[in-house]
C-alpha positions in Angstrom: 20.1 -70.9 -60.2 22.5 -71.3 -63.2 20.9 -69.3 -66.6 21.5 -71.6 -69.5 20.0 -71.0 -73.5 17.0 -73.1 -74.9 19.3 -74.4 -77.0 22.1 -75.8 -73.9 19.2 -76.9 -72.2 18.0 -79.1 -75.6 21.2 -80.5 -76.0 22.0 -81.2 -72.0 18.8 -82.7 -71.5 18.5 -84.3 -74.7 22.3 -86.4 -74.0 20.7 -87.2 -70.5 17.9 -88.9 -72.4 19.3 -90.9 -75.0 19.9 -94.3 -75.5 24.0 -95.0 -75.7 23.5 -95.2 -79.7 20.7 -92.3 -79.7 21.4 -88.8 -81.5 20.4 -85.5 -80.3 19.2 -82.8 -83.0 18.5 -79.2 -81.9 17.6 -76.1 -84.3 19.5 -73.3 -82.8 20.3 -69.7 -83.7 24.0 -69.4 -84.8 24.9 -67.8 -81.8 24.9 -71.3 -80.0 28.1 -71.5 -81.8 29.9 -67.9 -81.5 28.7 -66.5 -77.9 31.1 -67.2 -75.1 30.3 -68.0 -71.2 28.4 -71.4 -70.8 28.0 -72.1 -74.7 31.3 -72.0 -75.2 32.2 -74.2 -72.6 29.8 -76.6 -74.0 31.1 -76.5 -77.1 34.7 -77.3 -76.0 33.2 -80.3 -73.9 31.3 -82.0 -76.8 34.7 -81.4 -79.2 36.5 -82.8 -76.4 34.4 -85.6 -75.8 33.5 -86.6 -79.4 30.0 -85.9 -78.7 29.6 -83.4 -81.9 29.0 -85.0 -84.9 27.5 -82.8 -87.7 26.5 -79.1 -87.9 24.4 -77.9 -90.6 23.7 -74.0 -91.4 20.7 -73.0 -93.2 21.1 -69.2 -94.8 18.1 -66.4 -94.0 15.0 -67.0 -95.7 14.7 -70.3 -95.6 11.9 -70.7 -93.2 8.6 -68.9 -93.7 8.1 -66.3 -90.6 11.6 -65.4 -90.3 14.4 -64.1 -91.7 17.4 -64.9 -89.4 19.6 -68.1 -90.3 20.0 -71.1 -88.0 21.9 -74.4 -87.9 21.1 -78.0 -87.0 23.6 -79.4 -84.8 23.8 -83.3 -83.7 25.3 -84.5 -81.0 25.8 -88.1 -79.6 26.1 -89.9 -76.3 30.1 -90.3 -75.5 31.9 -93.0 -77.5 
C-alpha cells in the first residue's frame, strides 16, 4: 500500500468530495510544502492543474498547545 501524509490524504480525498465549485481547506505543517517524494508531486499537479488557490502561513505561537507554525492551504476542483 502507497504511504501518503494526513495532510495528502485531506486534500486527495477532500477534491474527490467536492462539488465542481466546492473548496478544499486543510491545516498542515509547513512541511506539506518543502518535503519531496509524493508531496511534491502533488504540489506540482495542483500548480499544474490550477487546483491551488491560496496558502496562508500562521507563525509559532499562534495556537494554544503548540509552538510549531502551520499554513492553510485551499485548493479547488479543476477549472
Amino acid at each position: 500500500s502507497k504511504k501518503i501524509t494526513a495532510e495528502e490524504y485531506v486534500i486527495e480525498k477532500g477534491l474527490d468530495s467536492i462539488r465542481e465549485d466546492g473548496n478544499v481547506l486543510c491545516v498542515a505543517s509547513l512541511g506539506l510544502l518543502f518535503r519531496g517524494g509524493s508531496e511534491a508531486k502533488m504540489r506540482k499537479r495542483l500548480v499544474e492543474n490550477g487546483q491551488l488557490q491560496t496558502i496562508v502561513y500562521f507563525p509559532p505561537g499562534l495556537l494554544k498547545h503548540t509552538g510549531i507554525p502551520f499554513c492553510l492551504v485551499i485548493v479547488s476542483q479543476e477549472l
